[in-house]
C-alpha positions in Angstrom: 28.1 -58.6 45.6 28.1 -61.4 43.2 29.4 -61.1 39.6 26.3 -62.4 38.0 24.3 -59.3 39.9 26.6 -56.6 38.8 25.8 -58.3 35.4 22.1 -58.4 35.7 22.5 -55.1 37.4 24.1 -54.1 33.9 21.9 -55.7 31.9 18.8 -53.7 33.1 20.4 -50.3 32.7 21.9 -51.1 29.6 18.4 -51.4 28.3 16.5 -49.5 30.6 14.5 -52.7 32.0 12.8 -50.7 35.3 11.8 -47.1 36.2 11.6 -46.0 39.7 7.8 -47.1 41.0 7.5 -50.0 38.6 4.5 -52.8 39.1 6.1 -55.7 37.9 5.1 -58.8 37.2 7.9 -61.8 38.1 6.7 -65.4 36.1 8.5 -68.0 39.1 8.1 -71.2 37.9 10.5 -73.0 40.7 13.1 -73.1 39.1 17.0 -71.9 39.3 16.7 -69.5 36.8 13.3 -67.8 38.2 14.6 -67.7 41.6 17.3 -66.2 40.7 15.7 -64.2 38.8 13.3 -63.4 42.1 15.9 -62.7 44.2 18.0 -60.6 42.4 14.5 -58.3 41.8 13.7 -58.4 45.6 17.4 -57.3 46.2 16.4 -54.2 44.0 13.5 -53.6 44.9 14.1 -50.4 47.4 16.6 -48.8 44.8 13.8 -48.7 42.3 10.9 -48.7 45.0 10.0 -52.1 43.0 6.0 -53.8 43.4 6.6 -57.2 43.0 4.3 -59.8 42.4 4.9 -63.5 41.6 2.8 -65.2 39.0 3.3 -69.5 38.6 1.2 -71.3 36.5 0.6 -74.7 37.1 0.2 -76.4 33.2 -0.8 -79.7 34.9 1.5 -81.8 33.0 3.3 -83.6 36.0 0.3 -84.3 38.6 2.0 -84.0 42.2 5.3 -83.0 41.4 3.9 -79.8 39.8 1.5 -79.1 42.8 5.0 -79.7 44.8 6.6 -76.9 42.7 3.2 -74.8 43.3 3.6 -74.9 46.9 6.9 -74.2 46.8 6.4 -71.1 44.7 3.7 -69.8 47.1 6.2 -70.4 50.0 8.9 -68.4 48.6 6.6 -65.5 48.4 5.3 -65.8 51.3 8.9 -65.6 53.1 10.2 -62.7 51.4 6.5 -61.1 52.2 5.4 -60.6 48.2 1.8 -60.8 46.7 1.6 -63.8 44.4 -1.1 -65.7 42.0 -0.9 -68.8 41.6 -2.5 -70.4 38.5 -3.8 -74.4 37.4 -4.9 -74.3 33.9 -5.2 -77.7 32.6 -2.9 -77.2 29.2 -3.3 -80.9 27.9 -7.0 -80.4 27.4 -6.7 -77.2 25.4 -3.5 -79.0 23.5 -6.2 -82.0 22.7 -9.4 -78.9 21.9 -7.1 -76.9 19.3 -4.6 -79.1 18.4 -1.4 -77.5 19.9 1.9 -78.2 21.0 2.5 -78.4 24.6 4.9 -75.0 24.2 2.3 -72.8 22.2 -0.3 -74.5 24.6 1.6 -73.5 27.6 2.5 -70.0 25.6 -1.3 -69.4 25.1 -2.4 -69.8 28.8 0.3 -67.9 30.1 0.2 -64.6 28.0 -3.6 -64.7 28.8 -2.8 -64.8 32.5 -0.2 -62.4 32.3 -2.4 -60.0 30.2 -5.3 -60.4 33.0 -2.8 -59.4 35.7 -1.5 -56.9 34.0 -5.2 -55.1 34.1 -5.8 -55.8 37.5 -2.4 -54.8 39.1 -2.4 -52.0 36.2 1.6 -53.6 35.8 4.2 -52.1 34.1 6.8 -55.1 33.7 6.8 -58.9 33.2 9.6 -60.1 34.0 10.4 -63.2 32.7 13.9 -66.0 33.6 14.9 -66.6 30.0 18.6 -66.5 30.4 22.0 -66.3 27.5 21.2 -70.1 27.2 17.5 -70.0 26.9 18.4 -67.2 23.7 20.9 -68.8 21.8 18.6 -72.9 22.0 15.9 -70.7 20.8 17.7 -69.5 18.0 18.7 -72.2 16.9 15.4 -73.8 17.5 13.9 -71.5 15.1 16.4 -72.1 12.6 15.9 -76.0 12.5 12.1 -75.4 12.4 12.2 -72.7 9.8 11.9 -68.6 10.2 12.3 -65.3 9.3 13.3 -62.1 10.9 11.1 -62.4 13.6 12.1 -66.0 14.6 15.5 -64.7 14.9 14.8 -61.7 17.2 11.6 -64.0 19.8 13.7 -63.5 22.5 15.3 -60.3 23.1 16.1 -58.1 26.6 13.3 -55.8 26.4 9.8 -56.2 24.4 7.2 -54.0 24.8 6.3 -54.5 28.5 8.6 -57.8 28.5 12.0 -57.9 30.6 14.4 -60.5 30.8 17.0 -58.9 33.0 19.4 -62.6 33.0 19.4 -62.3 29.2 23.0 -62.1 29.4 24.2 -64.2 31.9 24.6 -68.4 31.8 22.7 -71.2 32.9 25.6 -72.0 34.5 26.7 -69.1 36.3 23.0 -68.7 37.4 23.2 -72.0 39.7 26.4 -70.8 40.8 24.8 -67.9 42.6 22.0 -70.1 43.9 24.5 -72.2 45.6 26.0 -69.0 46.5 22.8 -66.8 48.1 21.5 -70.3 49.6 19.0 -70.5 47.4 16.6 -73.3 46.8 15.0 -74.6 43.4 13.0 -76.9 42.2 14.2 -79.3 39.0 11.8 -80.6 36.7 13.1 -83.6 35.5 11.6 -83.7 31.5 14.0 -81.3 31.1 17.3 -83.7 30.8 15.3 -86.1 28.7 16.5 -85.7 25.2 12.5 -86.2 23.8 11.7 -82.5 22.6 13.2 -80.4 20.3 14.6 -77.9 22.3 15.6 -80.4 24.8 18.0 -81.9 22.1 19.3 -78.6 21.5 20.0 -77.8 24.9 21.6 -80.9 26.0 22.6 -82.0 22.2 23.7 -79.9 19.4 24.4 -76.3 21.3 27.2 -78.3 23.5 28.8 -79.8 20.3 28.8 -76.6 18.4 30.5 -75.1 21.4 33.2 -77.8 21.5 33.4 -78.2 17.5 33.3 -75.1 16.4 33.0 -72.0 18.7 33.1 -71.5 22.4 31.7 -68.4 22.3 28.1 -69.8 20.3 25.8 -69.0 22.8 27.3 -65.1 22.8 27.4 -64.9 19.2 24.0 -66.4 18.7 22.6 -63.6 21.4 24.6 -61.1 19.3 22.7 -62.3 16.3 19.4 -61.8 17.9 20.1 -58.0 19.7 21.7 -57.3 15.7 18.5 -59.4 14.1 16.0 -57.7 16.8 16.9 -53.6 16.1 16.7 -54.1 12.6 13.1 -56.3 12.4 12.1 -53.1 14.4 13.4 -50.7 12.5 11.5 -52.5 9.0 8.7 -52.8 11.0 8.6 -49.1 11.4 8.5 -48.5 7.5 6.5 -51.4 6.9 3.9 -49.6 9.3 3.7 -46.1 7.0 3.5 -47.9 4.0 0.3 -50.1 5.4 -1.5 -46.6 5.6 -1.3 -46.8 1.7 -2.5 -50.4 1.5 -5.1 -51.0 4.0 -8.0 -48.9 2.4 -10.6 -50.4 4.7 -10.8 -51.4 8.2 -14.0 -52.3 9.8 -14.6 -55.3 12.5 -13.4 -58.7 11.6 -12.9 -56.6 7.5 -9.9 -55.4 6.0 -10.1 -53.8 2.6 -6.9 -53.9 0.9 -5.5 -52.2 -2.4 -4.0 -54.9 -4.8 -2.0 -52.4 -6.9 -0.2 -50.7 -3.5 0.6 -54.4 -2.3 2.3 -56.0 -5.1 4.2 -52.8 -6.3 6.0 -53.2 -3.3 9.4 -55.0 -3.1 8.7 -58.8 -2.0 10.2 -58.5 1.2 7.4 -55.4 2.0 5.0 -57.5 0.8 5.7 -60.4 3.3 5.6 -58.0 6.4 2.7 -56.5 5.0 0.4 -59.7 5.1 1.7 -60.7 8.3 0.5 -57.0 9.8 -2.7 -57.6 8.5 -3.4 -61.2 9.5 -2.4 -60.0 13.2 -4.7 -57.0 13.3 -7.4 -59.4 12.5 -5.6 -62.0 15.0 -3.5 -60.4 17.7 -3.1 -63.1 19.8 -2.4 -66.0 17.5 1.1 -66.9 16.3 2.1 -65.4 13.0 1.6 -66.6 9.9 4.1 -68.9 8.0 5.7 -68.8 4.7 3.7 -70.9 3.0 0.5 -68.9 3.6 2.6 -65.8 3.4 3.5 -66.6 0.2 0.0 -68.4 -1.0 -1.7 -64.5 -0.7 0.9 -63.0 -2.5 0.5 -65.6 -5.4 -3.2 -64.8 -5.6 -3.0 -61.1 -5.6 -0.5 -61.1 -8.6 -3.4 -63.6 -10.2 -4.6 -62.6 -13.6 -7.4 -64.1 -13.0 -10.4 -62.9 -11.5 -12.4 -63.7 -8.0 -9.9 -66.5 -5.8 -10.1 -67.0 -2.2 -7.6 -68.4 0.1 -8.0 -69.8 3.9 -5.4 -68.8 6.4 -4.8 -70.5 9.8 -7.9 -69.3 12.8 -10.7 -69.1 10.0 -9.5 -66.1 8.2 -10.4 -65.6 4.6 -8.9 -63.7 2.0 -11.1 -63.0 -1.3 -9.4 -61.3 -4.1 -11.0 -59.2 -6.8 -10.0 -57.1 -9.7 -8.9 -54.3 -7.6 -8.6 -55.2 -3.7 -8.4 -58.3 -1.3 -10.5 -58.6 1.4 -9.0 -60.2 4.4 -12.1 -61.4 6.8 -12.3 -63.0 10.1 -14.7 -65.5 9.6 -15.6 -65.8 13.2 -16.8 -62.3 13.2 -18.4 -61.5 9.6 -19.5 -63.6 6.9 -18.8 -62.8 3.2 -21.4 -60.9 2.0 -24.3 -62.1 0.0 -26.6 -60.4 -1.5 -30.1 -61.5 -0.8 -32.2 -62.5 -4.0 -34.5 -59.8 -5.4 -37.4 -59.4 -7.8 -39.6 -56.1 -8.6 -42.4 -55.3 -10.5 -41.9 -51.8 -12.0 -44.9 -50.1 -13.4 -44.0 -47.7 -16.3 -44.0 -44.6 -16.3 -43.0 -44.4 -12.4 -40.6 -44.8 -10.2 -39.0 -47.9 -8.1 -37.3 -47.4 -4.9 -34.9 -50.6 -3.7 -33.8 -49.5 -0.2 -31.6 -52.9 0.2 -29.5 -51.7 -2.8 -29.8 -48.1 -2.1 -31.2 -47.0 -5.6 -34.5 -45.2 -7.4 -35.3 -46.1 -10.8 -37.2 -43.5 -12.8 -39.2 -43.9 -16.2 -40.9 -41.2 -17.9 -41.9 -40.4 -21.7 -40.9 -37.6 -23.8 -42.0 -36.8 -27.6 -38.4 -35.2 -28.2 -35.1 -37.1 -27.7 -33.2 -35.5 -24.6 -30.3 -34.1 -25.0 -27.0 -34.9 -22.6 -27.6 -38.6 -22.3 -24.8 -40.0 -20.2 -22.3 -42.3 -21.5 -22.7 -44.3 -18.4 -25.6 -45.9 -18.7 -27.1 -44.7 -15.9 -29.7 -43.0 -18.3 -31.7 -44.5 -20.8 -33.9 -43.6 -24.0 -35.3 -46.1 -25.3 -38.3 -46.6 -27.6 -41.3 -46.1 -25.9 -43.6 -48.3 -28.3 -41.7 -51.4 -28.6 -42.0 -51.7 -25.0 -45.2 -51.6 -22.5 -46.1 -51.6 -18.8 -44.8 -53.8 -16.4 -41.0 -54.0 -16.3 -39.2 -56.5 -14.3 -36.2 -55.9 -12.2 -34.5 -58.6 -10.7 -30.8 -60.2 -9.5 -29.2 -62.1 -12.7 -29.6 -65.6 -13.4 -26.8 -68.6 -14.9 -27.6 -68.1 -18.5 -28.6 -64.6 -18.9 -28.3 -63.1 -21.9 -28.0 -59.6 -23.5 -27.4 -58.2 -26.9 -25.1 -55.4 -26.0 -25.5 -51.9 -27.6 -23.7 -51.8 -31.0 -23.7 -55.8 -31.3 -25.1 -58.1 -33.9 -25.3 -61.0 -31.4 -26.2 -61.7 -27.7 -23.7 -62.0 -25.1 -23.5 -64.0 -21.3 -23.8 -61.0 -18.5 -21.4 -63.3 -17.0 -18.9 -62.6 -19.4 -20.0 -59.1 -19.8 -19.0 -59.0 -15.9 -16.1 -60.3 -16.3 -14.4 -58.3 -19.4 -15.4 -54.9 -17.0 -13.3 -56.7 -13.9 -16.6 -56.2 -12.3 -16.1 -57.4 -8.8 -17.7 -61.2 -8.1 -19.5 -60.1 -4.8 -20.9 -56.8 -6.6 -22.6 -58.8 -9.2 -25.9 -59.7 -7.6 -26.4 -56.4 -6.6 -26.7 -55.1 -10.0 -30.4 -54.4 -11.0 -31.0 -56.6 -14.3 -34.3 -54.8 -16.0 -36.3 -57.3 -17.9 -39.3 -56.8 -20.7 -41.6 -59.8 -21.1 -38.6 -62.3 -20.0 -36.0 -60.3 -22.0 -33.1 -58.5 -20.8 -33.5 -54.7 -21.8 -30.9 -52.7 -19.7 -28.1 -53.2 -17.5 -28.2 -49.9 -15.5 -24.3 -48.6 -15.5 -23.2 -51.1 -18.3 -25.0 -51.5 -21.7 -28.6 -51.7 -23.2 -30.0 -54.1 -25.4 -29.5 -53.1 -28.9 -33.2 -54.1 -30.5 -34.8 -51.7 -28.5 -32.5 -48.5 -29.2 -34.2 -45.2 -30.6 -34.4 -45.0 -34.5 -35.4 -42.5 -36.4 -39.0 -43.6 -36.4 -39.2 -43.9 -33.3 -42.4 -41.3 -31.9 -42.3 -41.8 -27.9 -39.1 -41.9 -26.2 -39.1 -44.3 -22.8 -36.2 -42.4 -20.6 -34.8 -44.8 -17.9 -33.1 -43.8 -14.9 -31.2 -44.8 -11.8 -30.5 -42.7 -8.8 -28.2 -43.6 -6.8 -29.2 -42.5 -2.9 -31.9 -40.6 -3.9 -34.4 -42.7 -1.7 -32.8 -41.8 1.6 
């Protein structure tokens, strides 16, 4: 038996890859690496009484030599007697539709495929040919391009239902055993063209880094990643129990999230914690970046009032005085509160079913006792005011004189010095006499129309919250 098998052999015990009776998925693209990768499964197969089936997926980038590598594929499976799928999903139109790279093109069609299959063959495993090689270019690749944690740990043996059993074996030792076990392969030729990024790594910078300055690079850079990999997991996991404390609200395409539990965390929580909630309103797109990352975080520590910020996939976040709400624009809208205007005949009552409130008014010839301090109740004098009131949504401009004030004041600015929240505003009733603004239910009254002591009939205004229902 070969060394590279007793090292793959390794590899999957090592991190418990397969169970006995595991569906697994194997991505064979036509390659040396997925071949090997193929064969060294099939050789397995009765040891862990292994259903295998082989996935390629045709991205349509290379017209007939990618059909070539199709047929190939199917071939191969059909030899060894396996199931396969094979896939043609034209990946430069979606590139050209939502402006993608041909890798997170390529990336996008394939974990939908493989997310299918794993439904309909109710899999347990993908298996998937990234070799030691493949680990350390992508490293490095994420290094060059910019990342965090989670750039540094995109590759590793085992995620979720993800295998790579040749994780830790070489390109190079890989063809060896194809030349070894007779195997055939297909090469794609774009990939000893130094055009792409990750070309010029692999065929570039990782060989002079190996001859400059360390041998062993493409071990240390794995050992990097299986270091980097435990411990993203590990601040995942406490990043996870503190999100119970932030996230007050989840509904569809709506997250509801406390201000003061986000920003008292240390900055490096905070980070995590916007990336969590941008993926459990977008599971399937790529994460976010720093600069977004870091563009919430700046508006939640704002002094200022009402901001909103646009993340990548139409996502929104709002911020308020107290919480941000994170919305998937595809699903909700931000709410608006439809324009209102009632006639309220006094004494009687008022129900407003969209804002969920009753409004009472009745006279008395004694002042009630246990007014609230709220607002919520009312006395006002009865004969400086007559039948019909107005309630309606506020208006630019509107004015109040405030309980205890000599002047008028903007409800705008009254709004804002209570950190009332900017989408809460039109839903407060404004109560209106003859064009003048009399109450504020919850906030103030006006001042000219407070009870003296000559007052003779006492107006009592009320809302009831609910009461309707």
């Amino acid at each position: 038996m070969s060394s590279v098998f007793e090292q793959v052999k390794k590899t999957i015990e090592k991190y418990n890859m397969l169970a006995v009776n595991d569906i697994v998925l194997v991505g064979v693209s036509g390659g040396p690496d997925s071949v090997a990768l193929l064969h060294i499964l099939y050789s397995l197969r009765l040891l862990y009484n292994l259903k295998l089936y082989v996935v390629h997926v045709n991205h349509m980038f290379r017209g007939d030599e990618a059909k070539i590598e199709a047929e190939f594929v199917a071939k191969l499976a059909q030899g060894w007697g396996l199931d396969y799928r094979i896939f043609e999903k034209n990946v430069p139109a979606l590139m050209q539709k939502k402006g993608l790279s041909p890798q997170d093109a390529g990336h996008q069609v394939r974990k939908q495929i493989f997310s299918d299959l794993r439904q309909e063959f109710d899999a347990t495993k993908l298996a998937l040919g990234h070799h030691a090689d493949d680990r350390a270019e992508t490293v490095l690749l994420h290094l060059i391009q910019g990342t965090g944690l989670d750039g540094l740990a995109s590759m590793p043996p085992v995620n979720d239902w993800i295998i790579r059993p040749l994780a830790q074996v070489s390109k190079k030792d890989i063809i060896n055993y194809c030349v070894e076990n007779k195997l055939s392969y297909c090469l794609d030729p774009s990939n000893q063209k130094a055009v792409y990024l990750r070309n010029k790594i692999r065929l570039q910078l990782l060989p002079y880094l190996k001859e400059e300055y360390n041998p062993r690079m493409v071990g240390t850079l794995n050992k990097l990643e299986d270091i980097v990999f435990v411990e993203n997991n590990y601040l995942d996991e406490q990043v996870e129990k503190i999100l119970k404390k932030v996230l007050i609200k989840e509904e569809r395409g709506k997250l509801k999230v406390s201000i003061e539990e986000l920003t008292k965390q240390h900055l490096a929580v905070q980070r995590r914690l916007i990336r969590k909630l941008y993926k459990l309103l977008k599971p399937g797109e790529q994460n976010l970046g720093y600069t977004h990352v870091e563009k919430v975080i700046e508006i939640s520590k704002s002094k200022e009032g009402a901001k909103d910020s646009n993340l990548p996939n139409n996502i929104l976040v709002r911020k308020g005085y107290e919480y941000l709400e994170i919305l998937d624009l595809e699903k909700v809208s931000p709410c608006k509160q439809e324009e209102f205007s009632f006639t309220w005949q006094i004494p009687g009552k008022l129900v407003i079913p969209t804002l969920g409130i009753l409004l009472k008014a009745y006279c008395t010839d004694i002042m009630p006792g246990n007014i609230p301090k709220d607002f919520t109740k009312i006395v006002l004098d009865g004969h400086k005011i007559s039948s019909p009131l107005v309630v309606r949504q506020r208006k630019p401009g509107d004015r109040i004189q405030p309980l205890g004030m000599q002047g008028t004041k903007k409800i705008k600015d009254i709004f804002i010095d209570l950190k009332i929240e900017k989408e809460k505003r039109n839903a407060i009733p404004v109560i209106c006499w003859e064009g003048e603004i009399i109450w504020l239910p919850g906030i103030t009254m006006n001042e000219k129309y407070k009870v003296t002591s000559g007052t003779k009939c006492y107006l009592n205004l009320e809302l009831v919250k609910g009461e309707y229902v």
